[in-house]
C-alpha positions in Angstrom: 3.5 9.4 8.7 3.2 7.7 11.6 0.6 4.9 12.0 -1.8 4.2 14.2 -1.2 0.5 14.7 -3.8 -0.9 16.9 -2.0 -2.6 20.5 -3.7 -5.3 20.5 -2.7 -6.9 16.8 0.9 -5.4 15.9 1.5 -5.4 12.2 2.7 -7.9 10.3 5.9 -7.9 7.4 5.8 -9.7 4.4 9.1 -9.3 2.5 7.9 -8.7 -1.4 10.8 -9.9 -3.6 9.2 -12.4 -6.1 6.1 -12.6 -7.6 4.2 -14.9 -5.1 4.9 -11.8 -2.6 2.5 -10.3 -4.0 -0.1 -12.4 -3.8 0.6 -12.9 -0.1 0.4 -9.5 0.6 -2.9 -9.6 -1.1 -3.8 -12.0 1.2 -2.5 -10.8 4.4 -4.3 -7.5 3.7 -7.6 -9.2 2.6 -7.7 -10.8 6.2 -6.8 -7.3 7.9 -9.4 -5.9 6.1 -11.8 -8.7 7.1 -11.0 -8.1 10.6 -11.4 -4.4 10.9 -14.9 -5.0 9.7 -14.5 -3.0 5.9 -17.6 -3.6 3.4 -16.8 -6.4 0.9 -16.3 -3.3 -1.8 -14.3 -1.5 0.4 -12.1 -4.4 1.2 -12.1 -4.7 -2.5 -10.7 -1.5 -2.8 -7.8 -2.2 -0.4 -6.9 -5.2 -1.4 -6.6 -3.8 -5.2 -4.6 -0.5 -3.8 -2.7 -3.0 -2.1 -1.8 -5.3 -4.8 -1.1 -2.5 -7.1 1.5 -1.0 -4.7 2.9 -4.7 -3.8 3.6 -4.6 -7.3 4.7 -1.7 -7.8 7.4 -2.6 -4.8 8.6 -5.3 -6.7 8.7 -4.4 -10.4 9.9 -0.5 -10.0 11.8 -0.6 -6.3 13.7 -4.1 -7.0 11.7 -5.6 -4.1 10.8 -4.5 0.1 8.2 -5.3 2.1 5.5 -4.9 3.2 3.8 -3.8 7.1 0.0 -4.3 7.3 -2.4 -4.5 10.3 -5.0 -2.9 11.8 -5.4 0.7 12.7 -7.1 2.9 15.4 -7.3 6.2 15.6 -10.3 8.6 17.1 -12.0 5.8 18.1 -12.4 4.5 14.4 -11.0 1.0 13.6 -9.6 0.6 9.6 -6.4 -1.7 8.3 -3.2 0.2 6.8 -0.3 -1.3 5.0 3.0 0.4 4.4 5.2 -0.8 1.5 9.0 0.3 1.1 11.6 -0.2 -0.8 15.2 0.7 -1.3 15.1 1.3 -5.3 15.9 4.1 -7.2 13.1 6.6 -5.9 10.2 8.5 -8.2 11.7 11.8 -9.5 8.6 13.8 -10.3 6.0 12.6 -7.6 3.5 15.0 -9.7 4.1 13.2 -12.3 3.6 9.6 -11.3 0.5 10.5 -9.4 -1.0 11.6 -12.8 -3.4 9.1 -14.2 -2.4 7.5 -17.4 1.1 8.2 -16.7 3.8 5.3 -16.3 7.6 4.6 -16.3 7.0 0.9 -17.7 4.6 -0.7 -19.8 1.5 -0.4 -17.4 -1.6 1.2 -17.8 -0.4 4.0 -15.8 -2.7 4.1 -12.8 -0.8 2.4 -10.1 0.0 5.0 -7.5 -3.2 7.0 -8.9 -5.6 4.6 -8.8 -4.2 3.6 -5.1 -4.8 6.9 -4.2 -8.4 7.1 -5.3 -9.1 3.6 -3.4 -8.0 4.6 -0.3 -8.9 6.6 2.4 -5.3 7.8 3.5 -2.5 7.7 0.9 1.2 8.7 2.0 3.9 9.1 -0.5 7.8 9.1 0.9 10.2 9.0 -2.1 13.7 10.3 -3.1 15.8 9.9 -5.7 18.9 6.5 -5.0 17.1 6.3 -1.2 13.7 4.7 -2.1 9.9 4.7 -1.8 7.5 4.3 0.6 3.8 4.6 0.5 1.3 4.4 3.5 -2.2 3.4 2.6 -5.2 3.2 5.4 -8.9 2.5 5.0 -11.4 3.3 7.9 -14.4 1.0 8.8 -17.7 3.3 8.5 
């Protein structure tokens, strides 16, 4: 997927390879989300996709990073963030988009609860290459 970063505010990187990653990557998106104008439960709603996926980055693809910043595209404004990571890939994407499913200890509703929050939600994965997920959330 290519995103529609806006020209006038490039994204931003956050490198996610410890725990306090994630809770600037919460932050960085919070302030994107700000920004682009989201209602405070929309921007809730990112910022809890975000975090899960942050997480996610960490804990299940050894660590990546994160790109975040805001979007345009048909005239609407909205905030995206793209996490990747060089880990060992998801194997059955079916499978780990099914809610109440999980490789770990988790509740199990990580990438499907992600999904539901956003507006967008990209999945790129392959086994020994990696994951990437693309998340965007439009301003109404």
């Amino acid at each position: 997927m290519t995103v529609p970063w806006a020209p006038e505010a490039p994204p931003q990187t956050q490198p996610i390879t410890q725990n306090d990653d994630v809770v600037r990557s919460r932050q960085q998106v919070r302030t994107f989300a700000q920004q682009c104008g989201l209602s405070l439960v929309e921007q809730t709603k990112f910022i809890t996709a975000a975090s899960e996926l942050a997480r996610n980055t960490l804990v299940y693809g050894g660590g990546g990073e994160m790109r975040a910043g805001l979007v345009e595209r048909h005239g609407r404004r909205g905030v995206a963030a793209v996490f990747a990571d060089s880990g060992p890939g998801i194997p059955d994407t079916d499978l780990a988009l099914t809610d109440g499913w999980t490789s770990g200890g988790g509740l199990g509703l990580g990438l499907s609860g992600a999904r539901r929050l956003v507006d967008e939600f990209f999945l790129d994965t392959e086994v020994d290459r990696g994951t990437t997920v693309t998340i965007v959330k439009w301003a109404r």
